[in-house]
C-alpha positions in Angstrom: 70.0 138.8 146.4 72.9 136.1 147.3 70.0 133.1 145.4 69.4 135.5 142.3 73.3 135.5 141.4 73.5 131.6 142.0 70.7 131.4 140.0 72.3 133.6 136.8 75.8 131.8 137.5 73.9 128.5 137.1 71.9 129.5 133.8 75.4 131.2 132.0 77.3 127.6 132.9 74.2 125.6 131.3 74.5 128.2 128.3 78.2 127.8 128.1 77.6 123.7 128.2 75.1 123.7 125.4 77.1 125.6 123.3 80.0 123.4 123.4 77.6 120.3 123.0 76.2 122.2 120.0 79.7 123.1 118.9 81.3 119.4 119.1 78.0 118.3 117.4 77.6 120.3 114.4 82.1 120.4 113.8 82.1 116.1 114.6 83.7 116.4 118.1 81.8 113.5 119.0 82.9 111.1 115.9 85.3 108.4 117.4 88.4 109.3 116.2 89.6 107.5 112.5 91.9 104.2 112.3 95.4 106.0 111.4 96.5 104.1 108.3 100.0 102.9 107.4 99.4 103.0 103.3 98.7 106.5 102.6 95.5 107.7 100.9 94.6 108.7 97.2 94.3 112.0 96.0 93.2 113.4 92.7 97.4 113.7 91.4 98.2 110.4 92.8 98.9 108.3 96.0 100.6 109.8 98.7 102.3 108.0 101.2 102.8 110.5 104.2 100.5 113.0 104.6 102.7 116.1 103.5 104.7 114.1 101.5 104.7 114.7 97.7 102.1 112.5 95.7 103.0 109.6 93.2 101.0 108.7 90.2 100.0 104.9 89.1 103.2 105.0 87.0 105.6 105.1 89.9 106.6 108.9 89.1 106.4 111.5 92.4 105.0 114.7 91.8 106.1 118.2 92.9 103.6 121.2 94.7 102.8 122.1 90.4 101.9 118.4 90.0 104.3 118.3 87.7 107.6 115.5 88.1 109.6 116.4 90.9 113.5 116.9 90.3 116.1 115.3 92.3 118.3 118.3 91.2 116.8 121.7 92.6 116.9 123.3 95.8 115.2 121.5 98.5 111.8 122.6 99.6 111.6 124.4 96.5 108.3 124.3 94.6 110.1 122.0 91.7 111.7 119.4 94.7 109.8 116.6 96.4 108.7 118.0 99.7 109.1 116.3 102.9 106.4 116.0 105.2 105.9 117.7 108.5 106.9 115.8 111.7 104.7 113.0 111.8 104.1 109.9 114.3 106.2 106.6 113.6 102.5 104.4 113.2 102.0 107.2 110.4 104.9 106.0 108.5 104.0 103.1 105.7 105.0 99.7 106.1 106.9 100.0 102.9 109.0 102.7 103.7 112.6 102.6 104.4 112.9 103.8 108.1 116.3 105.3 109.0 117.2 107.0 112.6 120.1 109.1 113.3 121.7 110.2 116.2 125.2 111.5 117.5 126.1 107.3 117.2 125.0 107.8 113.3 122.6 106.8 110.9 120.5 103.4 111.5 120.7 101.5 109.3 123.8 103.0 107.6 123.0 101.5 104.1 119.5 100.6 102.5 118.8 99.3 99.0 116.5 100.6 96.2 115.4 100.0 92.6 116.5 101.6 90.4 114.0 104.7 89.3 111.3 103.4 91.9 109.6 105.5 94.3 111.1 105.8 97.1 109.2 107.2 100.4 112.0 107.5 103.2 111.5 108.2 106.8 114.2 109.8 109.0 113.7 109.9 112.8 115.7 111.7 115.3 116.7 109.4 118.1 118.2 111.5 120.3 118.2 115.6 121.4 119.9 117.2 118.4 118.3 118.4 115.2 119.2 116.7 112.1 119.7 116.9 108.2 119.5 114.2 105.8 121.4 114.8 102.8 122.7 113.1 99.9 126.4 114.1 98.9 125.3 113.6 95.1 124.2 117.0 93.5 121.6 114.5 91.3 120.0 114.6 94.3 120.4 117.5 96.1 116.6 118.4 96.3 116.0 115.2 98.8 116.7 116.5 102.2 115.0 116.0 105.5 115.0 118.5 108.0 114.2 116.8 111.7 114.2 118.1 115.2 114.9 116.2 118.1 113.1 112.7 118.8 110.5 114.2 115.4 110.3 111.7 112.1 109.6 113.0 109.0 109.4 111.5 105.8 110.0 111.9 101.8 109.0 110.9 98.6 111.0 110.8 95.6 112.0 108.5 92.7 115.6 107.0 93.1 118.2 107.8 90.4 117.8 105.3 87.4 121.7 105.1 87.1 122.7 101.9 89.5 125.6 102.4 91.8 126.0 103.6 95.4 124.8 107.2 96.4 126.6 108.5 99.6 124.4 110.5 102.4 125.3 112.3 105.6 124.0 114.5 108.2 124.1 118.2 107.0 124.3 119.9 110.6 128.2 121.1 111.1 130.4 118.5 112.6 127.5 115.6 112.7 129.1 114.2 109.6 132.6 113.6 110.9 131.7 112.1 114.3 129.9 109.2 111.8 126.5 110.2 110.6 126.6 109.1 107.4 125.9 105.8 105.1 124.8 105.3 101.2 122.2 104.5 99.4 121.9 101.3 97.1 120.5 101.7 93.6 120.0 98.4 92.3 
């Protein structure tokens, strides 16, 4: 009696083996996994940088969740505003973004430079335990926000303002402004 229940345990763990084998085979379990690339990838509305990120055409302009233009002036994650992505690894961030981390000592670096109506794909990092909010003080560009929880990076798309001049940003979480998390942006 004790070898015919060995037996059946043995022939249910062989079934349960070949049906993960024939599981990982037929979903691609067994591919290696793909070379994570630092430039994005094309879709059918345009190139996007971060995966999550809004898209940009071959014009330069970022598009919204309608693939319409994204505003700089509406509510942030609303349908009309460049969405950020979800938290993402720091190898998944392009070479050609501009890379900022915050923490309770501030924002790293405090001031970065763009052109003037370029697109612009951002990454903010949390280098330390706190959750943090990227924000820019103007109300032009209100809709550009990033929402990051401690150590997470997360990153943005959107097209810089095409007026030159210097565009204040701070940490929107209460009190993380006035111990010094803040800087500007450069539009050149």
């Amino acid at each position: 009696m004790e070898q015919k229940k060995n037996i059946w345990v043995w022939i249910v763990v062989g079934v349960i083996v070949l049906a993960v084998i024939v599981y990982l085979a037929l979903t691609g379990g067994f591919k290696a996994p793909a070379e994570k690339s630092t430039e994005g990838t094309q879709t059918e509305q345009g190139a996007v940088a971060v995966p999550g990120a809004s898209p940009v055409t071959e014009e330069g302009t970022v598009l919204n969740t309608q693939g319409e233009e994204a505003k700089n002036d509406v509510q942030p994650g609303s349908p009309e505003a460049p969405q950020q992505s979800n938290p993402i690894a720091a190898d998944e961030v392009p070479t050609s973004a501009t890379k900022v981390t915050v923490s309770a000592q501030g924002f790293s670096p405090a001031e970065f430079s763009v052109k003037a109506g370029a697109a612009v794909t951002l990454s903010v990092t949390s280098a330390d335990t706190q959750t943090h909010i990227f924000l820019f003080d103007d109300p032009s560009l209100s809709a550009v926000a990033v929402g990051i929880g401690p150590g997470e990076t997360r990153a943005i798309t959107f097209n810089a303002p095409t007026t030159k001049g210097e565009y204040a940003f701070h940490c929107d979480v209460p009190g993380h402004a006035g111990r010094g998390e803040a800087g500007k942006m450069i539009v050149q």
